[in-house]
CHARMM internal coordinates of N, CA and C (Angstrom, degrees):
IC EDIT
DIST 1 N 1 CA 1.4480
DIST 1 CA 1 C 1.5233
ANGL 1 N 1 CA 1 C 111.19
DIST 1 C 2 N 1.4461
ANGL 1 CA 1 C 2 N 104.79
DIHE 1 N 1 CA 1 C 2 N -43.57
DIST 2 N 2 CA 1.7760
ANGL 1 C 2 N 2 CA 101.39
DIHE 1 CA 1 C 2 N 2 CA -159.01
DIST 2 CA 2 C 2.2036
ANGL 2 N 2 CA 2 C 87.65
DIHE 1 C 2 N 2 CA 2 C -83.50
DIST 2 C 3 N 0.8741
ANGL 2 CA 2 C 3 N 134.11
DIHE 2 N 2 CA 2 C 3 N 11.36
DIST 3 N 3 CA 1.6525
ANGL 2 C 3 N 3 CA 153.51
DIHE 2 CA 2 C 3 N 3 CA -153.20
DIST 3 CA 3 C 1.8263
ANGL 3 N 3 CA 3 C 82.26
DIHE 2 C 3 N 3 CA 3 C -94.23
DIST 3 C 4 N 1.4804
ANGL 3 CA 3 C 4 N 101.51
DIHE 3 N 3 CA 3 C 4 N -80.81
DIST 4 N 4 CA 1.6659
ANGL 3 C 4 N 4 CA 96.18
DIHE 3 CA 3 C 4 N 4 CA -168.66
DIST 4 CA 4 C 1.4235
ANGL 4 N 4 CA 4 C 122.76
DIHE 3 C 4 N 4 CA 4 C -80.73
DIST 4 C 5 N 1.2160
ANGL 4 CA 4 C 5 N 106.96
DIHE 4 N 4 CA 4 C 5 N -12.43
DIST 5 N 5 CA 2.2535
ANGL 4 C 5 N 5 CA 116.34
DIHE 4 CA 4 C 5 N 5 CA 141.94
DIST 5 CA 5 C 1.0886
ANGL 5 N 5 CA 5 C 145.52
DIHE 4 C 5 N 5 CA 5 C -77.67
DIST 5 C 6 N 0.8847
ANGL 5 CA 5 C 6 N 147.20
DIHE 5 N 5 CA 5 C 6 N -32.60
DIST 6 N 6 CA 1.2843
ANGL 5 C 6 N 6 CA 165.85
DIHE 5 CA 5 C 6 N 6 CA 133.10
DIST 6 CA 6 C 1.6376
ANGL 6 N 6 CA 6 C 121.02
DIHE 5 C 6 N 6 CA 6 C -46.92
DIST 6 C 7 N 1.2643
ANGL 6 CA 6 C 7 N 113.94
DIHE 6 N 6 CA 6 C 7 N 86.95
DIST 7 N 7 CA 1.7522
ANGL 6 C 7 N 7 CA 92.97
DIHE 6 CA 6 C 7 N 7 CA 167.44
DIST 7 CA 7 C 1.8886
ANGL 7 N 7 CA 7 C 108.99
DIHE 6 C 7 N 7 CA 7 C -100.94
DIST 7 C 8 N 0.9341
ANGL 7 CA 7 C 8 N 102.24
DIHE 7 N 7 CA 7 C 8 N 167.63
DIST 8 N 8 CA 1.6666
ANGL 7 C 8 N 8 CA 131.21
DIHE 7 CA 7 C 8 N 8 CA 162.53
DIST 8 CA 8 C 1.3678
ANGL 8 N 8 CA 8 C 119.43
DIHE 7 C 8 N 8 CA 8 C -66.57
DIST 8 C 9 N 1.0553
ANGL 8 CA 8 C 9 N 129.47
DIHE 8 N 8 CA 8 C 9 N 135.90
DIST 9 N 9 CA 1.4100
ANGL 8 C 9 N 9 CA 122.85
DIHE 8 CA 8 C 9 N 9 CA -176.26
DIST 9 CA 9 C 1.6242
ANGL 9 N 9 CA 9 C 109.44
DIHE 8 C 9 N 9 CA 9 C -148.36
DIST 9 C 10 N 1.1375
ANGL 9 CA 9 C 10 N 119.94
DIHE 9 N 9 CA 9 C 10 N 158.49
DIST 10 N 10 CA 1.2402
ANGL 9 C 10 N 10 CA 130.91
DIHE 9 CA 9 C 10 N 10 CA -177.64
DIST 10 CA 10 C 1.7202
ANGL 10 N 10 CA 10 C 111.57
DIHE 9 C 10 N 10 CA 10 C -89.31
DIST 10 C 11 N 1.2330
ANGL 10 CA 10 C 11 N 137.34
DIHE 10 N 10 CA 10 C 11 N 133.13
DIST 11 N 11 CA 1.8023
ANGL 10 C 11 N 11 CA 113.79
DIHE 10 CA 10 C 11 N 11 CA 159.03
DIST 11 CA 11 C 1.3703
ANGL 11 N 11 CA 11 C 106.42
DIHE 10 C 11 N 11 CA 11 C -143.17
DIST 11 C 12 N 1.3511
ANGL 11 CA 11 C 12 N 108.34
DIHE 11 N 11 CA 11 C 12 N 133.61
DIST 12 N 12 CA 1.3886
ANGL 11 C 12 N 12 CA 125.87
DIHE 11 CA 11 C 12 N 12 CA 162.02
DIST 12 CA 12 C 1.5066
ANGL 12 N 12 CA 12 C 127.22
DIHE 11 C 12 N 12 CA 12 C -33.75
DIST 12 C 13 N 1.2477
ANGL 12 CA 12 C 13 N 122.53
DIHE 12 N 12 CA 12 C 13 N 62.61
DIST 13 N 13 CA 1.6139
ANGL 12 C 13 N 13 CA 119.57
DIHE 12 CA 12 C 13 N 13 CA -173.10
DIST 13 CA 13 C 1.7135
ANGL 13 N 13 CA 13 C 103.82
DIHE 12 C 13 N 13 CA 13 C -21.16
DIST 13 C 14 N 0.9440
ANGL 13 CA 13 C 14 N 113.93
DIHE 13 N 13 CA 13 C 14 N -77.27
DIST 14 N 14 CA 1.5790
ANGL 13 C 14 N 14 CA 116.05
DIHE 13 CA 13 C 14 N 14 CA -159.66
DIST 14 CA 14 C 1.9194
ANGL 14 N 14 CA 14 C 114.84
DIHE 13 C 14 N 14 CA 14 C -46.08
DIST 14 C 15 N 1.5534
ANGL 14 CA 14 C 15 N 89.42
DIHE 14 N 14 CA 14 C 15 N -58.34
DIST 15 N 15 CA 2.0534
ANGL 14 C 15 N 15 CA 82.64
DIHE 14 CA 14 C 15 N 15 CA -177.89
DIST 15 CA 15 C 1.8220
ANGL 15 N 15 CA 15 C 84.09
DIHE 14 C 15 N 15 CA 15 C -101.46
DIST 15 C 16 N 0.8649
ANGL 15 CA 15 C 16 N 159.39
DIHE 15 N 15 CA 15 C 16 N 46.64
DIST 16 N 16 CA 1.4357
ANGL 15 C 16 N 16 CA 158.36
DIHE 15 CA 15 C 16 N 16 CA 140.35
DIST 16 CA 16 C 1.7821
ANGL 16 N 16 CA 16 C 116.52
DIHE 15 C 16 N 16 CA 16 C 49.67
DIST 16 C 17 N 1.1322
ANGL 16 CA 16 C 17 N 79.57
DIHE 16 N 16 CA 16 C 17 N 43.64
DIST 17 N 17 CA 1.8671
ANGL 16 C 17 N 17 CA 104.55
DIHE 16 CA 16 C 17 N 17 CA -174.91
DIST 17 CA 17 C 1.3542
ANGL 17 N 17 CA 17 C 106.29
DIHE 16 C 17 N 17 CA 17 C -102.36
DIST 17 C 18 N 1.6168
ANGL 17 CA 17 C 18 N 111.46
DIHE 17 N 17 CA 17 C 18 N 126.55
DIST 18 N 18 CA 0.9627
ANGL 17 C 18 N 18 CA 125.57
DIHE 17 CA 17 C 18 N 18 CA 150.91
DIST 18 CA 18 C 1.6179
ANGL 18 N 18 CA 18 C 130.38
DIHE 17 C 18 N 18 CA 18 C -52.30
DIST 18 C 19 N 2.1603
ANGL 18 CA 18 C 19 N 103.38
DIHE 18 N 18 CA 18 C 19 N 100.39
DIST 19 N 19 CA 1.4801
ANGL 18 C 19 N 19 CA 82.78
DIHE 18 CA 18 C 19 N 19 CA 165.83
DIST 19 CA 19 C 1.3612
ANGL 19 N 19 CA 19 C 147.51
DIHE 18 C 19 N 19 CA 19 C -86.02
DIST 19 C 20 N 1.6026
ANGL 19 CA 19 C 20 N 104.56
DIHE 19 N 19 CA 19 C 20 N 137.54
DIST 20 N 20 CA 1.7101
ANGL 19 C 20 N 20 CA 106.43
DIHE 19 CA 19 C 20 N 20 CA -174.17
DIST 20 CA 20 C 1.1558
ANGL 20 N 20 CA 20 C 133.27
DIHE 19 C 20 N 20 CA 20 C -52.11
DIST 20 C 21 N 1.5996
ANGL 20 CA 20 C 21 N 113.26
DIHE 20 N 20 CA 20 C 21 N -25.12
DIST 21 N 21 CA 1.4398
ANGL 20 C 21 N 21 CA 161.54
DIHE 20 CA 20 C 21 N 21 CA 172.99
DIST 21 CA 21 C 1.7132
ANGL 21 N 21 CA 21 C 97.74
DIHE 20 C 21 N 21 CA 21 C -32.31
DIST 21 C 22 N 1.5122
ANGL 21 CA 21 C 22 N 97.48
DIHE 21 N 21 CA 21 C 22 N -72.75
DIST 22 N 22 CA 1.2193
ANGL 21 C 22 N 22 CA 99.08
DIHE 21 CA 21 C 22 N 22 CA -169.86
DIST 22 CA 22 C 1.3907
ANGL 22 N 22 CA 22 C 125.69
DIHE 21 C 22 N 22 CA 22 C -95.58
DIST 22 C 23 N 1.2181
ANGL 22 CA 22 C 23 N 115.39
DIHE 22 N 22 CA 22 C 23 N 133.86
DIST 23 N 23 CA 1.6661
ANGL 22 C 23 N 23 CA 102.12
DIHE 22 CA 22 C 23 N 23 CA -176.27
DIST 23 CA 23 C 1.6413
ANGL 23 N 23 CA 23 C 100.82
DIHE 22 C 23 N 23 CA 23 C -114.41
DIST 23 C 24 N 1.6155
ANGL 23 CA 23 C 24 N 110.88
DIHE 23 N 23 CA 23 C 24 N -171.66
DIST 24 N 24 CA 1.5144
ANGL 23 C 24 N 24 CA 102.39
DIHE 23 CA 23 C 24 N 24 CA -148.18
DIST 24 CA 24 C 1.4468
ANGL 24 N 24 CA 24 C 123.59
DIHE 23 C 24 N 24 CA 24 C -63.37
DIST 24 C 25 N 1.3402
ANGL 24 CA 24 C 25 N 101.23
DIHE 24 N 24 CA 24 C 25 N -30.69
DIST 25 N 25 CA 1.7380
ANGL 24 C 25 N 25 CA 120.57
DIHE 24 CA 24 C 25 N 25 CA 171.70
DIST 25 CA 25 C 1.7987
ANGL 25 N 25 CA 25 C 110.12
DIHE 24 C 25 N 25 CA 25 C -45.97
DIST 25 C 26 N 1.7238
ANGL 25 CA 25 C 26 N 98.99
DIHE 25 N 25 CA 25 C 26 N -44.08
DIST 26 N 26 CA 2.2413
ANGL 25 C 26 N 26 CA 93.64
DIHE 25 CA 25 C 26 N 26 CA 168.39
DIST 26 CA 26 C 1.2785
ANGL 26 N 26 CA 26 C 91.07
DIHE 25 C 26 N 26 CA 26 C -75.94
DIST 26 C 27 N 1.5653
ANGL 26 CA 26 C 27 N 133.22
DIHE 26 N 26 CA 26 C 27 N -76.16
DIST 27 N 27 CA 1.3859
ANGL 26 C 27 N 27 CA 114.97
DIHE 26 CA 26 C 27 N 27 CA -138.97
DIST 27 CA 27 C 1.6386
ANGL 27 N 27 CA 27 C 110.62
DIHE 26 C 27 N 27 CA 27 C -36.56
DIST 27 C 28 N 1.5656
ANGL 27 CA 27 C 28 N 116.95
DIHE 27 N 27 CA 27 C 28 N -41.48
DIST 28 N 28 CA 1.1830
ANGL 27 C 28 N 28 CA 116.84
DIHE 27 CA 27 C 28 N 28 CA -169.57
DIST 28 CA 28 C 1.2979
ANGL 28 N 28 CA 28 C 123.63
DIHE 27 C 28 N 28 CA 28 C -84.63
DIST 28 C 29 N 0.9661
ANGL 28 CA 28 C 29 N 121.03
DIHE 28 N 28 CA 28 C 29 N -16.09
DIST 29 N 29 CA 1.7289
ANGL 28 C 29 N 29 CA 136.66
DIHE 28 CA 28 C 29 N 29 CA 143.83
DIST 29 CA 29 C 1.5151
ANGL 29 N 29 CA 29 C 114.46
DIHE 28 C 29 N 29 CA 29 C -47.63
DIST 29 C 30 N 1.3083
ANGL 29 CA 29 C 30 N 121.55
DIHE 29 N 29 CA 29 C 30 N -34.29
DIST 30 N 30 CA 1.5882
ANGL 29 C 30 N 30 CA 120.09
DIHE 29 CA 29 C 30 N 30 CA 166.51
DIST 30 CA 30 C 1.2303
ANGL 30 N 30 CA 30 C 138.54
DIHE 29 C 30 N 30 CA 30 C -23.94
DIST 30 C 31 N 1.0819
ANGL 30 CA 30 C 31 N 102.26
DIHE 30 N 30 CA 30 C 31 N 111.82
DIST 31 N 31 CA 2.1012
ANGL 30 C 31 N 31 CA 105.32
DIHE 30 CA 30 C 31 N 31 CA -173.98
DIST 31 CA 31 C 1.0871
ANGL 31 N 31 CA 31 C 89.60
DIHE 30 C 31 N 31 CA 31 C -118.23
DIST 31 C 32 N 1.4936
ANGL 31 CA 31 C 32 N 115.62
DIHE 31 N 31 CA 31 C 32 N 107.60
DIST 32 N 32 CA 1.2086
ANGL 31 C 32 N 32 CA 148.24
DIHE 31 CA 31 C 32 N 32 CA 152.35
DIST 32 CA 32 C 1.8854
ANGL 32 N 32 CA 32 C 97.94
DIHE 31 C 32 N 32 CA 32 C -45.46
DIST 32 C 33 N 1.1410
ANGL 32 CA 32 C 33 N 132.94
DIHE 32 N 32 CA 32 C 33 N -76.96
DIST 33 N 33 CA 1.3344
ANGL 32 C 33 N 33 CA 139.45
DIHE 32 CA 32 C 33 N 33 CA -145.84
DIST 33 CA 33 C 2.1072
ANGL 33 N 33 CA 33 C 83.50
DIHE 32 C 33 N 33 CA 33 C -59.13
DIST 33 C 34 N 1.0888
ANGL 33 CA 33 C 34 N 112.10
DIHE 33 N 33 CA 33 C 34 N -53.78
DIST 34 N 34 CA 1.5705
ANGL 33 C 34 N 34 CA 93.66
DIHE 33 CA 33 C 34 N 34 CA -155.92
DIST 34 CA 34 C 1.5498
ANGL 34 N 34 CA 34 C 91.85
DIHE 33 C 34 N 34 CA 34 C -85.82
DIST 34 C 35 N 1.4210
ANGL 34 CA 34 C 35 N 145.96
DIHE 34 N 34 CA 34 C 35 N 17.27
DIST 35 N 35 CA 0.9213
ANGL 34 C 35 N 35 CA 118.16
DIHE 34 CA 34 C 35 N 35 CA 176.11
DIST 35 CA 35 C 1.6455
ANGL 35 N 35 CA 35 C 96.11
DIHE 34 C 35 N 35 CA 35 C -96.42
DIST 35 C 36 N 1.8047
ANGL 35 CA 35 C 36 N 110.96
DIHE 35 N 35 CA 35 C 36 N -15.14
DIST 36 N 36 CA 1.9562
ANGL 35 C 36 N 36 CA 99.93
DIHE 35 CA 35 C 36 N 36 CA -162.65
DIST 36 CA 36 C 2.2900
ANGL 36 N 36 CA 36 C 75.35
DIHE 35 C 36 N 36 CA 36 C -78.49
DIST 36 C 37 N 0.8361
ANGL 36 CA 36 C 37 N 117.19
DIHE 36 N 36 CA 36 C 37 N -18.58
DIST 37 N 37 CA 1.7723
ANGL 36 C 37 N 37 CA 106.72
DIHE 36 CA 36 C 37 N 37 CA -177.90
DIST 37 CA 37 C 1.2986
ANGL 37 N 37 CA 37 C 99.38
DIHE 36 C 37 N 37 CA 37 C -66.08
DIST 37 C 38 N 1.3804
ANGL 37 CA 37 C 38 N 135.47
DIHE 37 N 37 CA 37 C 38 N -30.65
DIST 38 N 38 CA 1.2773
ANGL 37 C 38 N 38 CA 130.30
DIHE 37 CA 37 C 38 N 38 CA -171.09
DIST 38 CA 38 C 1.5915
ANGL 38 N 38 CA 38 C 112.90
DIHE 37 C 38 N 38 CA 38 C -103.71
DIST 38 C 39 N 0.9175
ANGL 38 CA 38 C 39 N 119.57
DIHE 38 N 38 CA 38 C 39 N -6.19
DIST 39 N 39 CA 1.4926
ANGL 38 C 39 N 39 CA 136.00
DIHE 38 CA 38 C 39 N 39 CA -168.74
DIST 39 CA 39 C 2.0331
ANGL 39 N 39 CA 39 C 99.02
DIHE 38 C 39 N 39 CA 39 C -81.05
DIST 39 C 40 N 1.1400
ANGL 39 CA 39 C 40 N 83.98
DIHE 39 N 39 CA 39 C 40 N 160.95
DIST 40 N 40 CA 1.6678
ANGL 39 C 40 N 40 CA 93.49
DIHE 39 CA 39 C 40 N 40 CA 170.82
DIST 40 CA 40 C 1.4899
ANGL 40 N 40 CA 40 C 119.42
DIHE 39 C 40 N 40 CA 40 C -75.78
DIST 40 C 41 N 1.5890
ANGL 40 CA 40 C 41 N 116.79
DIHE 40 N 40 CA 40 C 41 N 153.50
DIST 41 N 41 CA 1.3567
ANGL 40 C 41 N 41 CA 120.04
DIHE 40 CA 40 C 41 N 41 CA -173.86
DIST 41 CA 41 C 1.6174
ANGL 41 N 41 CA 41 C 98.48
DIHE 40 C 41 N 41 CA 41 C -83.91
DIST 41 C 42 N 1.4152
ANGL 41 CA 41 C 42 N 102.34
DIHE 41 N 41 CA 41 C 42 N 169.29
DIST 42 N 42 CA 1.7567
ANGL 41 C 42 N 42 CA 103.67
DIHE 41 CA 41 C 42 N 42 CA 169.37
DIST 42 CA 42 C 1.3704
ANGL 42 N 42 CA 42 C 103.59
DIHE 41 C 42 N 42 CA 42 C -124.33
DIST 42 C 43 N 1.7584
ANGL 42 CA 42 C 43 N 110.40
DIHE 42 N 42 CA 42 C 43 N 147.29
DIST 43 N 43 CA 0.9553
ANGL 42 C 43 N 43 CA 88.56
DIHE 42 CA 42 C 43 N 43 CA 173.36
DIST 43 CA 43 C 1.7404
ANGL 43 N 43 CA 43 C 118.97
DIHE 42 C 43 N 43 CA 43 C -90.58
DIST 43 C 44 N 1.4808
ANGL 43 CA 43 C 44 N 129.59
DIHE 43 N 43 CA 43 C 44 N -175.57
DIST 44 N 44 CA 1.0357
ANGL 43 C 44 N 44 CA 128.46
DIHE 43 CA 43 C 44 N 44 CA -151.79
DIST 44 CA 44 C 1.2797
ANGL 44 N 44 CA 44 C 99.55
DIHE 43 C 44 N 44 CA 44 C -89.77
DIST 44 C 45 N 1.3971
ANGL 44 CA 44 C 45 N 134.65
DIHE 44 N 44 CA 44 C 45 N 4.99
DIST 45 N 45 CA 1.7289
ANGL 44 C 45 N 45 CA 126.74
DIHE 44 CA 44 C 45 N 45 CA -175.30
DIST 45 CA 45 C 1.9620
ANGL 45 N 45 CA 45 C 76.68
DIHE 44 C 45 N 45 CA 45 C -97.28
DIST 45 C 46 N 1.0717
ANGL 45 CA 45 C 46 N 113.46
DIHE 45 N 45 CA 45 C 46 N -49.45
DIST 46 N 46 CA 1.6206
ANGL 45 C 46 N 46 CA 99.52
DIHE 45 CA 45 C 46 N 46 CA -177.23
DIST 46 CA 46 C 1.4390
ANGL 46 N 46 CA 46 C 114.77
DIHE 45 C 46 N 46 CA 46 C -76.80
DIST 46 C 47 N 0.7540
ANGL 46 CA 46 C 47 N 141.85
DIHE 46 N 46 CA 46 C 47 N 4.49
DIST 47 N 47 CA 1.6718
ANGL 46 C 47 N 47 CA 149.82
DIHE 46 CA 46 C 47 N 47 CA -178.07
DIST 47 CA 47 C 1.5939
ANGL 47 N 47 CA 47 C 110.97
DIHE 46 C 47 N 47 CA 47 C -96.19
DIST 47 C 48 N 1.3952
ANGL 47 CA 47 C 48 N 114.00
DIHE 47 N 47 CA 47 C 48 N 67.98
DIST 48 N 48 CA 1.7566
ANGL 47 C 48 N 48 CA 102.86
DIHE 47 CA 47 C 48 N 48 CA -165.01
DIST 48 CA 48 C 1.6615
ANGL 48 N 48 CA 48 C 83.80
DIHE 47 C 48 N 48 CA 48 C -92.18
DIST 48 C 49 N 1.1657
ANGL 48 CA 48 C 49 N 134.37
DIHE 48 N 48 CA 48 C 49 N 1.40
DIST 49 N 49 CA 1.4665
ANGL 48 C 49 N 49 CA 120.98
DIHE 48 CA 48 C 49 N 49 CA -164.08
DIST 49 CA 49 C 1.5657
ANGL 49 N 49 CA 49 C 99.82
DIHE 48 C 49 N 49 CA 49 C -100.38
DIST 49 C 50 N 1.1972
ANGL 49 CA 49 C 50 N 106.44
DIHE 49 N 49 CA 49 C 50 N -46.16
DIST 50 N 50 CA 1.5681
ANGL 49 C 50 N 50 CA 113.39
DIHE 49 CA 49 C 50 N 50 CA 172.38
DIST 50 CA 50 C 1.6184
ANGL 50 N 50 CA 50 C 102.75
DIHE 49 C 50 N 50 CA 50 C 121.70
DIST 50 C 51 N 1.5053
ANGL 50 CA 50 C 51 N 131.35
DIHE 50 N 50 CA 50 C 51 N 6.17
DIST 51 N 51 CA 1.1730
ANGL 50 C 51 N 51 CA 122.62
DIHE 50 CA 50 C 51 N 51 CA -161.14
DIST 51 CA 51 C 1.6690
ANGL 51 N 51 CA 51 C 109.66
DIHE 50 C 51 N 51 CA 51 C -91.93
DIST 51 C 52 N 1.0710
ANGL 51 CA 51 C 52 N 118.63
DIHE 51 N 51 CA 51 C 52 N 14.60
DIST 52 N 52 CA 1.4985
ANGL 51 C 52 N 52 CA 116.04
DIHE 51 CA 51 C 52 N 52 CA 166.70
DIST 52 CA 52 C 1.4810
ANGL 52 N 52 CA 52 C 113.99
DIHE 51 C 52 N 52 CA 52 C 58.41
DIST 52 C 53 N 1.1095
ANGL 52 CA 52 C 53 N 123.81
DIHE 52 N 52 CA 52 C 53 N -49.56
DIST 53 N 53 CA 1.4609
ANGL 52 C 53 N 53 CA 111.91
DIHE 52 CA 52 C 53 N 53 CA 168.76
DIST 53 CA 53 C 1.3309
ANGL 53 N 53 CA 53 C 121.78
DIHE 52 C 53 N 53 CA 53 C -143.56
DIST 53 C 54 N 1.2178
ANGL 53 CA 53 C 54 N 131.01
DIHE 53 N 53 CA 53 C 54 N 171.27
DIST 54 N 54 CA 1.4935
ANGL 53 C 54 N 54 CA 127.65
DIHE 53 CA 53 C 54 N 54 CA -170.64
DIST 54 CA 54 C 1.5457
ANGL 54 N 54 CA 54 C 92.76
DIHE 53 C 54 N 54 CA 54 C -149.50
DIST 54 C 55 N 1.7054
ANGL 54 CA 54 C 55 N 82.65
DIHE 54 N 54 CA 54 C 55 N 142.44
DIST 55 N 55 CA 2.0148
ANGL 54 C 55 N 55 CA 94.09
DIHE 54 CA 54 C 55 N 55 CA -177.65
DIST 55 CA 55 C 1.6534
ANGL 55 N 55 CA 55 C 90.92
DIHE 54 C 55 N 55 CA 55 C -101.60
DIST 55 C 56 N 1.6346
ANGL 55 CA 55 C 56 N 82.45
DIHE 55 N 55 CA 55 C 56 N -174.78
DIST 56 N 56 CA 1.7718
ANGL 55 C 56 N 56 CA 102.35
DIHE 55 CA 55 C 56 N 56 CA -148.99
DIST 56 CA 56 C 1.2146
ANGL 56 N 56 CA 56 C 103.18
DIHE 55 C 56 N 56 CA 56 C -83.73
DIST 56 C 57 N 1.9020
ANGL 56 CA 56 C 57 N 118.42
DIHE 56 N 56 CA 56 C 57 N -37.10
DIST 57 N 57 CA 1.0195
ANGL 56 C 57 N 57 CA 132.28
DIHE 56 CA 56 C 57 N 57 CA -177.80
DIST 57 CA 57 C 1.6513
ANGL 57 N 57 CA 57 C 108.78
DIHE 56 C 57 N 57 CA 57 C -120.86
DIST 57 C 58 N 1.4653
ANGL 57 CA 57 C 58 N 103.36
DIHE 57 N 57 CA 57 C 58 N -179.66
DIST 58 N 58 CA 1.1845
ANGL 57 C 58 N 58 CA 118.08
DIHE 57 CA 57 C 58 N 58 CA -170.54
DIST 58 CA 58 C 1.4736
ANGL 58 N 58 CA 58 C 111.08
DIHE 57 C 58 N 58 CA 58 C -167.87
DIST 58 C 59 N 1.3843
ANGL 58 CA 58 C 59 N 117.71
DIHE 58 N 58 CA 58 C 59 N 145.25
DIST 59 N 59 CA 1.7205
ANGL 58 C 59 N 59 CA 113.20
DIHE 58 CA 58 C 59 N 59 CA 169.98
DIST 59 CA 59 C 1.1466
ANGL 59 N 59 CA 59 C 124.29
DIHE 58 C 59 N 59 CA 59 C -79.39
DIST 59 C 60 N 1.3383
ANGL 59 CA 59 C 60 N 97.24
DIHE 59 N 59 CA 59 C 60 N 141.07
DIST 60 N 60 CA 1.6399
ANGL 59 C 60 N 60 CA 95.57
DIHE 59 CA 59 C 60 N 60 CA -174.76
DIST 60 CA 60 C 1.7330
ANGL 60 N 60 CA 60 C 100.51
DIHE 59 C 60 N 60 CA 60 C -117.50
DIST 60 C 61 N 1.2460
ANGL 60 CA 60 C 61 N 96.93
DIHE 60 N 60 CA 60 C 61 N -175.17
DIST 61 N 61 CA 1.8367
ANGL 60 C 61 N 61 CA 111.55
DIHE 60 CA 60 C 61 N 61 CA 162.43
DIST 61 CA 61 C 1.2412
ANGL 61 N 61 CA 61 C 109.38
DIHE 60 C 61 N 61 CA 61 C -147.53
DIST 61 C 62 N 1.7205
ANGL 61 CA 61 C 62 N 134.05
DIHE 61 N 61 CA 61 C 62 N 81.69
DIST 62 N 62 CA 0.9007
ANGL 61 C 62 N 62 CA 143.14
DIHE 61 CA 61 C 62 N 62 CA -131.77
DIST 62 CA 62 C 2.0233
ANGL 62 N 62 CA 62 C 96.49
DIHE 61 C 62 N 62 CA 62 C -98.87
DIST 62 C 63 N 1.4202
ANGL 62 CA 62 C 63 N 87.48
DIHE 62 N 62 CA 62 C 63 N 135.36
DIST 63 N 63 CA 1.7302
ANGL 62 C 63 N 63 CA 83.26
DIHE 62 CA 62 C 63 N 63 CA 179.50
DIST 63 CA 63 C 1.3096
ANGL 63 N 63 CA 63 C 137.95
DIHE 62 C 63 N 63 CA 63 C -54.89
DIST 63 C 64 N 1.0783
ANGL 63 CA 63 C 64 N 140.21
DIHE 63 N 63 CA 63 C 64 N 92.59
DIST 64 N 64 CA 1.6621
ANGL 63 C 64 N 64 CA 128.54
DIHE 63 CA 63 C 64 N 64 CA -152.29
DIST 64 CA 64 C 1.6533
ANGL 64 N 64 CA 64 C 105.38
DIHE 63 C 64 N 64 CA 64 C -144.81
DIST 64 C 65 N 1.4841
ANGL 64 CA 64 C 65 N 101.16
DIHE 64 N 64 CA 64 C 65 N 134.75
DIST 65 N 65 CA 1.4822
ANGL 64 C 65 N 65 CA 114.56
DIHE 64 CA 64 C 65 N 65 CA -159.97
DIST 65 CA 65 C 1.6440
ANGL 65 N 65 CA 65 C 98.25
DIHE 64 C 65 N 65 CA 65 C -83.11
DIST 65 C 66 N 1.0541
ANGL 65 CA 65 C 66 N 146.07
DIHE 65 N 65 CA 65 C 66 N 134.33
DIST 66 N 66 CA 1.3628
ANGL 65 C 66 N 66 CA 146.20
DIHE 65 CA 65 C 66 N 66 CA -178.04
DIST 66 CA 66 C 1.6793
ANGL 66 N 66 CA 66 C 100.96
DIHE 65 C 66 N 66 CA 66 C -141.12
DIST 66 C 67 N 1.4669
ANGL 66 CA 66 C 67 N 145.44
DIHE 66 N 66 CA 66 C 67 N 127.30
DIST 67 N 67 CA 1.3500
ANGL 66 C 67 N 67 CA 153.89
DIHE 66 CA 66 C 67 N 67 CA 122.15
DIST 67 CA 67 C 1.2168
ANGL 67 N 67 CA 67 C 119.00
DIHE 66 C 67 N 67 CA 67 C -51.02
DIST 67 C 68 N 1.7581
ANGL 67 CA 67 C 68 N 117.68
DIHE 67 N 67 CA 67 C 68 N 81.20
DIST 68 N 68 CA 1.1903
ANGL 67 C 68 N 68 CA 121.95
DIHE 67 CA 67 C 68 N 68 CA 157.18
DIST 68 CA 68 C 1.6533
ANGL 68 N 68 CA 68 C 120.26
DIHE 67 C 68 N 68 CA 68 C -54.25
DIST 68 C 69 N 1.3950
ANGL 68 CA 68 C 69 N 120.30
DIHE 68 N 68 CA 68 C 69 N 129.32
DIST 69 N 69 CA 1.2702
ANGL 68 C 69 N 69 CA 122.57
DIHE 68 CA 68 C 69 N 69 CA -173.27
DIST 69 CA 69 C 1.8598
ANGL 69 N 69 CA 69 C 103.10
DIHE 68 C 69 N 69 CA 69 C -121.80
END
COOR INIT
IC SEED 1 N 1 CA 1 C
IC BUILD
């Protein structure tokens, strides 16, 4: 059910934009693990969490009003 409601979405951590780029078939293809490998380092005055790096993107499930009929 939640399959043909719900999509996956991609967003730009930094300006918090939805990318258009990807539609639901990437978002859900998303590998989180090689994107924090590809992602930028932090430095350690910004790193209060300890996670060393942060990727560019991330999945979302973006709020969107739809009338199922």
């Amino acid at each position: 059910m939640f399959g043909k409601h719900i999509e996956t979405r991609l967003v730009n951590l930094q300006t918090g934009e939805i990318d258009a780029n990807c539609d639901r078939a990437c978002a859900e293809a998303f590998d989180y693990r090689k994107s924090l490998k590809e992602g930028r380092a932090l430095a350690a005055t910004d790193d209060i969490a300890s996670i060393r790096r942060i990727s560019e993107q991330a999945p979302v499930l973006p709020r969107t009003m739809k009338i199922v009929t």
